[in-house]
Backbone bond lengths (Angstrom), bond angles and torsions (degrees), N, CA, C in turn:
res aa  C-N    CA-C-N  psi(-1)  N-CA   C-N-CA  omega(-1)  CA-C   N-CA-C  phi
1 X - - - 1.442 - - 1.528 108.90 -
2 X 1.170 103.40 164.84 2.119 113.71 -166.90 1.176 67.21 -99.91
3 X 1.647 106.19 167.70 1.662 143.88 178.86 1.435 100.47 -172.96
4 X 1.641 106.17 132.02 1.248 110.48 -158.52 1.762 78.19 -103.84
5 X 1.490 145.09 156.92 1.131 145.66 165.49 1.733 102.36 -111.55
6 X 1.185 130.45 104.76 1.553 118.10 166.58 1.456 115.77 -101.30
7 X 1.096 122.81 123.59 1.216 148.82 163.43 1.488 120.09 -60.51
8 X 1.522 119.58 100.56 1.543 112.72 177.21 1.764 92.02 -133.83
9 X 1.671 98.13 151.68 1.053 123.72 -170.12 1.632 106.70 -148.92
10 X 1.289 107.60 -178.88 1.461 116.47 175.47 1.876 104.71 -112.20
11 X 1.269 102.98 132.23 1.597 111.55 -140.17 1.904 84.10 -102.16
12 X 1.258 114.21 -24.32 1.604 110.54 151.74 1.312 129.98 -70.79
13 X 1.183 123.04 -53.66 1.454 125.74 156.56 1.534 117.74 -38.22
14 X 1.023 124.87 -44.41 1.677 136.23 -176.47 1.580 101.40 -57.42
15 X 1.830 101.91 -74.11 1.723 105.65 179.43 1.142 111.18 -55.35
16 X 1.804 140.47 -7.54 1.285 125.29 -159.08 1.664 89.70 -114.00
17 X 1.367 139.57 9.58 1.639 148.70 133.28 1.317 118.38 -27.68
18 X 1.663 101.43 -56.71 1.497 106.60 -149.86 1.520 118.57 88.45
19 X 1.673 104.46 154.00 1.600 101.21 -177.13 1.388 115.74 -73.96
20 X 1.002 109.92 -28.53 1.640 119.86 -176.16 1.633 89.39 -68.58
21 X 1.411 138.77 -89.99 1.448 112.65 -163.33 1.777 123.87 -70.11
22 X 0.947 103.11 15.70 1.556 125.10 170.15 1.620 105.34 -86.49
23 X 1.660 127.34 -35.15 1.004 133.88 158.12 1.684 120.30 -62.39
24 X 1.196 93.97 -39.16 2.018 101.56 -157.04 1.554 86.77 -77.80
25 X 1.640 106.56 -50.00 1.906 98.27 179.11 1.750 113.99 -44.96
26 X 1.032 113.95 -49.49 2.028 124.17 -157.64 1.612 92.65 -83.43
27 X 1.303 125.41 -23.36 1.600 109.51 169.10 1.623 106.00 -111.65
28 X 0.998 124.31 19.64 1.493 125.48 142.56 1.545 111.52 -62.71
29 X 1.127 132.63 -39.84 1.617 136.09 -168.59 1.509 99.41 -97.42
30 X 1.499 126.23 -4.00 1.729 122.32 166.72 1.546 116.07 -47.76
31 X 1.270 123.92 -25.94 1.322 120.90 -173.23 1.750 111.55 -95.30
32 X 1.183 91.40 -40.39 1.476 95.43 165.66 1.708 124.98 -63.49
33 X 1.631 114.24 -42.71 1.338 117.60 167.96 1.684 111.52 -51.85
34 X 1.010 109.06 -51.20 1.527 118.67 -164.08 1.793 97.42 -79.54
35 X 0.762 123.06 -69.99 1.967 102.24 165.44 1.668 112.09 -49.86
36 X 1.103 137.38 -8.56 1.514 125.02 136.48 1.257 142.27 -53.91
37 X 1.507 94.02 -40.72 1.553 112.26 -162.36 1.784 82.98 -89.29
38 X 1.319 123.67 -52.31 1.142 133.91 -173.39 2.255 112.01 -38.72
39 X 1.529 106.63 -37.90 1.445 118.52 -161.55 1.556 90.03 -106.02
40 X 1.324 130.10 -20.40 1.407 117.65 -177.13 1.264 108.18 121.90
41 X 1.725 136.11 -32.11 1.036 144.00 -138.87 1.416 110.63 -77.17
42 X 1.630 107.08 -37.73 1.139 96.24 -175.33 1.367 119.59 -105.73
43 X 1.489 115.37 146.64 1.283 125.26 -175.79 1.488 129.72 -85.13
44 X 1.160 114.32 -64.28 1.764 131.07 176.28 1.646 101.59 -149.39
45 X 1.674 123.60 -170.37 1.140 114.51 -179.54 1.713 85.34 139.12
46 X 1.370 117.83 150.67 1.281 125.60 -149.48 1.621 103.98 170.52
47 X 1.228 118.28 119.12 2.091 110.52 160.30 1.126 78.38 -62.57
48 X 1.742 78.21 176.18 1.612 112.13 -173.37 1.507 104.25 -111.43
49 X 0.975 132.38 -156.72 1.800 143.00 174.38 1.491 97.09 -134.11
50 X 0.963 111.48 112.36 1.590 123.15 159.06 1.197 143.58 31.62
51 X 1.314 150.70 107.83 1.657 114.45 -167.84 1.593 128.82 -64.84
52 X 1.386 88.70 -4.98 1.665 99.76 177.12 1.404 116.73 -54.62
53 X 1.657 102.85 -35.46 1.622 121.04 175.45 1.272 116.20 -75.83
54 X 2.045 133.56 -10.61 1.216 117.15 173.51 0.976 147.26 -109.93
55 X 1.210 129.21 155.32 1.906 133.86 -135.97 1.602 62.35 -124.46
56 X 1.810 94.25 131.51 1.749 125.62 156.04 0.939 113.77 -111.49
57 X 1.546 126.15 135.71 1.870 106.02 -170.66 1.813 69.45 -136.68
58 X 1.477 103.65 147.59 1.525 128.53 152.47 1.889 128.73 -156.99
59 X 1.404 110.28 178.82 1.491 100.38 -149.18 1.875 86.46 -101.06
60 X 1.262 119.95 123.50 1.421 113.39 174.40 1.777 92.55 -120.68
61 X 1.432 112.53 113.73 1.674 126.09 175.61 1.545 101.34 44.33
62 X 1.224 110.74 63.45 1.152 134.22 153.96 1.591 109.62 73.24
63 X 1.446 123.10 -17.41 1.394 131.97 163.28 1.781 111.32 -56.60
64 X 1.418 109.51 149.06 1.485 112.69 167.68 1.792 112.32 -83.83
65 X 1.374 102.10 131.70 1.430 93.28 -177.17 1.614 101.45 -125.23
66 X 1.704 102.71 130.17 1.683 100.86 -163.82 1.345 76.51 -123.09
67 X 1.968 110.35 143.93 1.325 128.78 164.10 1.257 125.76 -130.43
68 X 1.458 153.13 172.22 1.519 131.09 -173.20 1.505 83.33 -105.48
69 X 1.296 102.81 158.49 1.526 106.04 170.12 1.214 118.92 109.79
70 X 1.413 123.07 170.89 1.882 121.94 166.49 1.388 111.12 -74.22
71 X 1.216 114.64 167.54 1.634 131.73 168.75 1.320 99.24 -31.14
72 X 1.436 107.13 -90.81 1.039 118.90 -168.63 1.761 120.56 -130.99
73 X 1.531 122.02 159.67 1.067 97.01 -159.79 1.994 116.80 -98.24
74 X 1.239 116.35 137.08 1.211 109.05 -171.24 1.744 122.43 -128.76
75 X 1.264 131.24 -172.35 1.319 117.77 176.67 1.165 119.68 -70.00
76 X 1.457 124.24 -30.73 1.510 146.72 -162.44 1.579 104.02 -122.08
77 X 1.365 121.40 152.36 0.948 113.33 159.21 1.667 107.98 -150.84
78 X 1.370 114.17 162.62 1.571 129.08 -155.92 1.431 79.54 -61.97
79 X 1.687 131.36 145.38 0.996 130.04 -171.26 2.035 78.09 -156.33
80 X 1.366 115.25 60.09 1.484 99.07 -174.54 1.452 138.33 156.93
81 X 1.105 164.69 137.04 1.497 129.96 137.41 1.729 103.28 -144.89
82 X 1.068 106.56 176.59 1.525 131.67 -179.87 1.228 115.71 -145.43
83 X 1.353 99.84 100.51 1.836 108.42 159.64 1.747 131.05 -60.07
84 X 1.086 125.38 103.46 1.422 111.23 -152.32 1.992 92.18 -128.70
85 X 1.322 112.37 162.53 1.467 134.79 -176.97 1.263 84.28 -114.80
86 X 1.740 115.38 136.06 1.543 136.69 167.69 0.803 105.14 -177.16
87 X 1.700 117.69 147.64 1.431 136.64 -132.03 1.722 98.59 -98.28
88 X 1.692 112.16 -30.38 1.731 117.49 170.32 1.374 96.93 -150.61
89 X 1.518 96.54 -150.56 1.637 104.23 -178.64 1.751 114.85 -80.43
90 X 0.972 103.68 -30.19 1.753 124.92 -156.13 1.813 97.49 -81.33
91 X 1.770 114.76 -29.31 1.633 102.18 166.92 1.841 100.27 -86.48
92 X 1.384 102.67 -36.96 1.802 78.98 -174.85 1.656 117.13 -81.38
93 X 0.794 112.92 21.21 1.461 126.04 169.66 1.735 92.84 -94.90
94 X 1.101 129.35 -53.13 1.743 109.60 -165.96 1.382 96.37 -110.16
95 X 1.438 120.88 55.72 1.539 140.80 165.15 1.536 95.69 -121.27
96 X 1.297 97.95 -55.24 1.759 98.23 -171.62 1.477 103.60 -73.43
97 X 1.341 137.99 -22.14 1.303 140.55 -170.79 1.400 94.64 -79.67
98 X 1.693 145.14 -20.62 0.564 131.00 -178.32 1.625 124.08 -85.17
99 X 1.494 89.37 3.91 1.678 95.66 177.91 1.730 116.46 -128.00
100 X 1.326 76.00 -5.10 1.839 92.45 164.15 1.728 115.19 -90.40
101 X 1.401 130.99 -21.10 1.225 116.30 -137.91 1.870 70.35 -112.09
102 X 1.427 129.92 35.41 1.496 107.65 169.71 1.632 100.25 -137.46
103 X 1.455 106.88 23.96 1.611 114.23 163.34 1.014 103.68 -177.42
104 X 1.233 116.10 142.61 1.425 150.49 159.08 1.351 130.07 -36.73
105 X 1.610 94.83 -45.24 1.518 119.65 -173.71 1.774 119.10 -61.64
106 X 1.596 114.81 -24.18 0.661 133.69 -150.06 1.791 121.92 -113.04
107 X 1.483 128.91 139.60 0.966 133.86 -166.61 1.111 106.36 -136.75
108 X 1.916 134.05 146.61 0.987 141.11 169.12 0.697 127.63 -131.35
109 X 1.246 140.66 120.60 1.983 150.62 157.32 1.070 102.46 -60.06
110 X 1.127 104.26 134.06 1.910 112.42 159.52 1.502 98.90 -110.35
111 X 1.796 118.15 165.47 1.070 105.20 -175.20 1.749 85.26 -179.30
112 X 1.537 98.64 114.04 1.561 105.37 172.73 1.652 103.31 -53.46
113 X 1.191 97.86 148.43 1.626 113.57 173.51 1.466 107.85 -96.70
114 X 1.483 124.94 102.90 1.394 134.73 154.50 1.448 119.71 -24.69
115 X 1.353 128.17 77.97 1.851 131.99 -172.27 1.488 103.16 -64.67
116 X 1.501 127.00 109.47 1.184 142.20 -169.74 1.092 97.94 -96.98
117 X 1.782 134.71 87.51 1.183 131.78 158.09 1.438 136.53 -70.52
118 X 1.251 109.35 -33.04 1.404 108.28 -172.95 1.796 110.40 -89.80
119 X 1.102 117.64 20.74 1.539 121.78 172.54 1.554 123.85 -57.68
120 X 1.274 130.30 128.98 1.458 122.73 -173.78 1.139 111.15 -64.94
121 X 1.484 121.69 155.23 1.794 124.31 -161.51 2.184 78.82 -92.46
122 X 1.498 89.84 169.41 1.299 121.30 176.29 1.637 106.21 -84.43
């Protein structure tokens, strides 16, 4: 089964690290990515850029409504995700623990991935 992993954090706390332990945190999880990538498990997965960088678009009375920024505003914000292959909940739970248990800062959703079969081919 797909498992989407999202990554939320506090996006002040992060810049208030520094780049240097902003580095040492994201290659703390190098060994773990690469025995993912290594067994199959992992799929895609990428930080994000900032919320300063995101465009929200939604439908208000049938008009498109585009805004800069997140949805809405919160303590944490998605700073992330990882597409991962696991067999139930109980292995992608200690997939994501493996990228949680090397900061503090950090929170994860798991979230089965909805398999959209009947979609028209390209």
């Amino acid at each position: 089964m797909t498992y989407m992993l999202l990554t939320y954090l506090s996006e002040k706390a992060w810049a208030d690290l520094g780049e240097a332990e902003q580095q040492r945190l994201m290659h703390a999880c190098d060994p773990h990515v690469q025995q993912l990538q290594e067994s199959g498990k992992f799929l895609a997965g990428a930080p994000l850029h900032p919320t300063t960088t995101a465009t929200t678009i939604r439908s208000r009375d049938g008009q498109r409504l585009v805004t800069d920024g997140p949805f809405v505003e919160t303590r944490e914000q998605l700073g992330g995700y990882t597409l991962i292959d696991a067999k139930d909940l109980d292995e992608a739970i200690a997939i994501a623990w493996g990228f949680a248990r090397n900061s503090s800062l950090v929170t994860i959703e798991i979230r089965p991935v909805n398999e959209m079969k009947d979609l028209p081919s390209h």
